[in-house]
C-alpha positions as CSV (number, residue, x, y, z in Angstrom):
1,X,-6.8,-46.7,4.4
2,X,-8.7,-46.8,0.7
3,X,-8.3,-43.1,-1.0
4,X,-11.9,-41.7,-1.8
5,X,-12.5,-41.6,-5.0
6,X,-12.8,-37.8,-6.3
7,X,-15.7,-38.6,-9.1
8,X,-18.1,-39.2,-6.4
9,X,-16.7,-37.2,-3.6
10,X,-19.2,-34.3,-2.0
11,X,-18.2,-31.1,-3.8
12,X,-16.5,-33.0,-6.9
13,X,-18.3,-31.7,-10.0
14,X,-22.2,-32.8,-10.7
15,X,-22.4,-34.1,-6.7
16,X,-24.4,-31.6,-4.0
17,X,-22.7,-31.9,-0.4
18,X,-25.3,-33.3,1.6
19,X,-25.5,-33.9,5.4
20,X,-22.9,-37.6,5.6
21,X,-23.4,-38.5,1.2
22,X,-22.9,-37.2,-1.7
23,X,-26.2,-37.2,-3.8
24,X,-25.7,-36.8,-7.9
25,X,-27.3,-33.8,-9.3
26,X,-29.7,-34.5,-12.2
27,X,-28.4,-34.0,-15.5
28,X,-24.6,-34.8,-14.7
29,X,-22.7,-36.9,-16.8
30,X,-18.9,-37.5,-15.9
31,X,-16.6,-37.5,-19.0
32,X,-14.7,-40.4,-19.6
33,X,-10.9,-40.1,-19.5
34,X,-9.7,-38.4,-22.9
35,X,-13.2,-37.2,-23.8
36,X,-13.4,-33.9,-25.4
37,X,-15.6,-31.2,-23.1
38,X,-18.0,-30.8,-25.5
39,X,-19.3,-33.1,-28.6
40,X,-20.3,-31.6,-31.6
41,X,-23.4,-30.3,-32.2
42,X,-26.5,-30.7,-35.0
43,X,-28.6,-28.2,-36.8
44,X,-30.3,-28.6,-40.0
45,X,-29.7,-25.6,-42.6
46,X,-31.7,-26.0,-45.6
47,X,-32.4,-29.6,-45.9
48,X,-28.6,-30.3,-44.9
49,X,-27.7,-32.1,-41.5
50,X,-24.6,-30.3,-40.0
51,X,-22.6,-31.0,-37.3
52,X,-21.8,-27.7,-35.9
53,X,-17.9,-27.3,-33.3
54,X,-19.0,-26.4,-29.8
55,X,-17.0,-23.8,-30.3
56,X,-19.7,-22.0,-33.0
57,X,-22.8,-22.3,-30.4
58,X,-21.8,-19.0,-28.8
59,X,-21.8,-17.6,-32.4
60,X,-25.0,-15.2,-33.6
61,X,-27.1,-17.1,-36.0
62,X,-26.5,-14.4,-38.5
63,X,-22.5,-14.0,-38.2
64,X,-22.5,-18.1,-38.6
65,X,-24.7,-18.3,-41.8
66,X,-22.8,-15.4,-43.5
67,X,-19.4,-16.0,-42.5
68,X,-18.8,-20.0,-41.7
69,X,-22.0,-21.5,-44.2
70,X,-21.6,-18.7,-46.6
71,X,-25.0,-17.9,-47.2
72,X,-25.3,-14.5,-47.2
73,X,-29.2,-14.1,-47.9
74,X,-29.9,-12.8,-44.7
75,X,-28.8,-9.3,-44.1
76,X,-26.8,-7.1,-41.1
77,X,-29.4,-4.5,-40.9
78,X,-30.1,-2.7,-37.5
79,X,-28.6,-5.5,-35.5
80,X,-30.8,-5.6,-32.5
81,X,-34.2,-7.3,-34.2
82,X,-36.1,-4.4,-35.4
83,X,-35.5,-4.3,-38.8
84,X,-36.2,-8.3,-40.2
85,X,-33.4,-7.8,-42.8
86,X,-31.8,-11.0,-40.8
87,X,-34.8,-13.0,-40.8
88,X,-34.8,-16.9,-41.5
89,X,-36.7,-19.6,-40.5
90,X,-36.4,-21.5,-37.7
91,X,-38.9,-24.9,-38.0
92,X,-41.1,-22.4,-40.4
93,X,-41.2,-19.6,-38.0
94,X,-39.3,-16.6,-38.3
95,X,-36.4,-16.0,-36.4
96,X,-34.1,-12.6,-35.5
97,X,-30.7,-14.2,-37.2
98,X,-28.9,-10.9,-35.7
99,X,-30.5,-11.6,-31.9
100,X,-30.4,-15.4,-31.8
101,X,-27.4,-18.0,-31.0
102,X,-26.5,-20.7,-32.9
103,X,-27.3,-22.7,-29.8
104,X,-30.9,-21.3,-29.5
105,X,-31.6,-23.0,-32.6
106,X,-29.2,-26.4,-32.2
107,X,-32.1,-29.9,-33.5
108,X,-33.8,-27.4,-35.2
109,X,-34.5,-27.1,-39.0
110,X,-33.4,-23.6,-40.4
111,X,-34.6,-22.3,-44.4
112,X,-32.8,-19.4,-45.2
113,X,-33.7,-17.7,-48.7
114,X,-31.0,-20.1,-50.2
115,X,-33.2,-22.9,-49.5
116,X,-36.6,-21.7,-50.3
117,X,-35.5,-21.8,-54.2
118,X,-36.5,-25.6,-56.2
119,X,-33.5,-27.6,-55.9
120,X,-32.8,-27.0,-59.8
121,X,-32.5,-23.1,-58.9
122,X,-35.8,-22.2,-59.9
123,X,-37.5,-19.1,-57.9
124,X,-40.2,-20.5,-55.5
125,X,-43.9,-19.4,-56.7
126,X,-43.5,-16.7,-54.0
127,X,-40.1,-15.3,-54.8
128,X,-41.3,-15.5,-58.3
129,X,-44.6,-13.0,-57.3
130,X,-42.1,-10.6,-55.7
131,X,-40.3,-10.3,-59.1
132,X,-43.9,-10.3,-61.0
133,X,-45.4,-8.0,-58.7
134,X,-42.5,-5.6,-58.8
135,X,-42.3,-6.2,-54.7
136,X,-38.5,-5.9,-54.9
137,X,-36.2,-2.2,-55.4
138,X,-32.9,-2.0,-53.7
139,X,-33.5,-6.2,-52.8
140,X,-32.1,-5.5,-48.7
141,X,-35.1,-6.3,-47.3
142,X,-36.4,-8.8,-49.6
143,X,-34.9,-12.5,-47.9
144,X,-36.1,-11.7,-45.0
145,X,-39.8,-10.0,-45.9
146,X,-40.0,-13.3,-48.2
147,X,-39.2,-15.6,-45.7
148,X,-42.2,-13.5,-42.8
149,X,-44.3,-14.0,-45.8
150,X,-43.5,-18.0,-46.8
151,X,-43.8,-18.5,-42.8
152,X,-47.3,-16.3,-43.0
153,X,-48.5,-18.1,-45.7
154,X,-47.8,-21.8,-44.4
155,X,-50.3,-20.9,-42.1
156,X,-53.1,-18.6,-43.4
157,X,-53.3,-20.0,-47.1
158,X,-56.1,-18.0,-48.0
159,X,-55.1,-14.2,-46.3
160,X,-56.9,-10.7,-47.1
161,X,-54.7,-7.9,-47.5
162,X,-55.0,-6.4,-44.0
163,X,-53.7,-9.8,-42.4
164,X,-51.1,-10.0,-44.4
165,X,-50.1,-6.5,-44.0
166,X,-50.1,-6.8,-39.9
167,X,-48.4,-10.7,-40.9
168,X,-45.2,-8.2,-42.7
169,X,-45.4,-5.4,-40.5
170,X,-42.2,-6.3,-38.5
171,X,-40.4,-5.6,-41.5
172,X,-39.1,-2.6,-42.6
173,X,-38.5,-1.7,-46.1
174,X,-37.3,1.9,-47.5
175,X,-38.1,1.4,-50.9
176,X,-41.5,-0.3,-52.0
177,X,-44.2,1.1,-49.9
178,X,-45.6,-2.1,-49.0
179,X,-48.2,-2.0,-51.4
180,X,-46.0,-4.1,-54.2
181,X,-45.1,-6.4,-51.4
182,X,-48.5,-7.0,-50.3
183,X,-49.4,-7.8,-53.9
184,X,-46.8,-10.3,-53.9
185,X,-48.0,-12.2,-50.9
186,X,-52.0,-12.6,-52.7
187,X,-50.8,-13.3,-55.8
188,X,-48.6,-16.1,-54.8
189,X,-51.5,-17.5,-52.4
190,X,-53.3,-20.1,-54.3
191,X,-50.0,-21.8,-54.5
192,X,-50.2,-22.1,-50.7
193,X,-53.8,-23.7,-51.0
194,X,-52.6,-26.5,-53.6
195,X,-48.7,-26.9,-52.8
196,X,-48.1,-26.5,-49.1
């Protein structure tokens, strides 16, 4: 008598027991014999292609950047999402670094405050309007209130000051009143409408 084979048995892994056959569930792809579990995994941080362990996926965005990539930009503020100290982008759209997985973000494309500088070190025209404009004090809040803003301005190149107020107002900062920061964002604008 010929031994089933357990790979395609009813009730082996990736098979539903049906009524007399075993039918493969979508999506289920036996390992091969000395395969690891799980391959690594990609994610692009700053124009640089990573391949990041399975074992970091379960990792907060935040806890990864800081501690594993060492780009400490982003901040630990409140640590639940309120406060945007932790923001970065995720494909040019702010994310909660504090809230979100490294697996939430896994084929994506992240900037952190790292990347938004020229590659020779220079400040970006907008990091260079916080520092004109006097938008920065104790600097905790600044990455991430630059990065709402870059994200803000990608897409309204030309904003008045109320949209750019409500495009901030997720961000909390003790220090500047807003008014300095709002300054920052129209100043550095027209760089938007020719550069971007």
């Amino acid at each position: 008598m010929k031994k089933a084979d357990p790979s395609t048995a009813a009730g082996a892994p990736g098979f539903a027991r049906g009524s007399t056959s075993a039918v493969l569930v979508r999506g289920y792809k036996p390992r091969a014999s000395g395969e690891p579990k799980a391959r690594p995994l990609t994610l692009v941080v700053n124009g640089r292609n990573l391949r990041i362990p399975a074992g970091d996926r379960r990792k907060d965005l935040l806890t990864f950047l800081r501690e594993d990539l060492d780009l400490t930009g982003a901040k630990r503020g409140c640590g639940i999402g309120v406060c945007g100290a932790c923001t970065v982008l995720a494909d040019n759209k702010p994310v909660r670094a504090c809230r979100t997985l490294v697996a939430d973000v896994l084929g994506r494309s992240l900037t952190t405050i790292e990347g938004l500088a020229a590659p020779d070190g220079g400040l970006h025209p907008l990091q260079q309007a916080f520092v004109d404009c006097g938008a920065i004090q104790c600097g905790f809040c600044t990455p991430g209130m630059v990065l709402t803003a870059h994200a803000f301005l990608l897409k309204h190149p030309a904003p008045g000051r109320n949209e750019a107020r409500r495009a901030i107002s997720a961000n909390l900062c003790r220090c500047t009143g807003y008014q300095q920061i709002i300054d920052a964002i129209m100043a550095a604008a027209p760089h938007y409408k020719i550069k971007e």
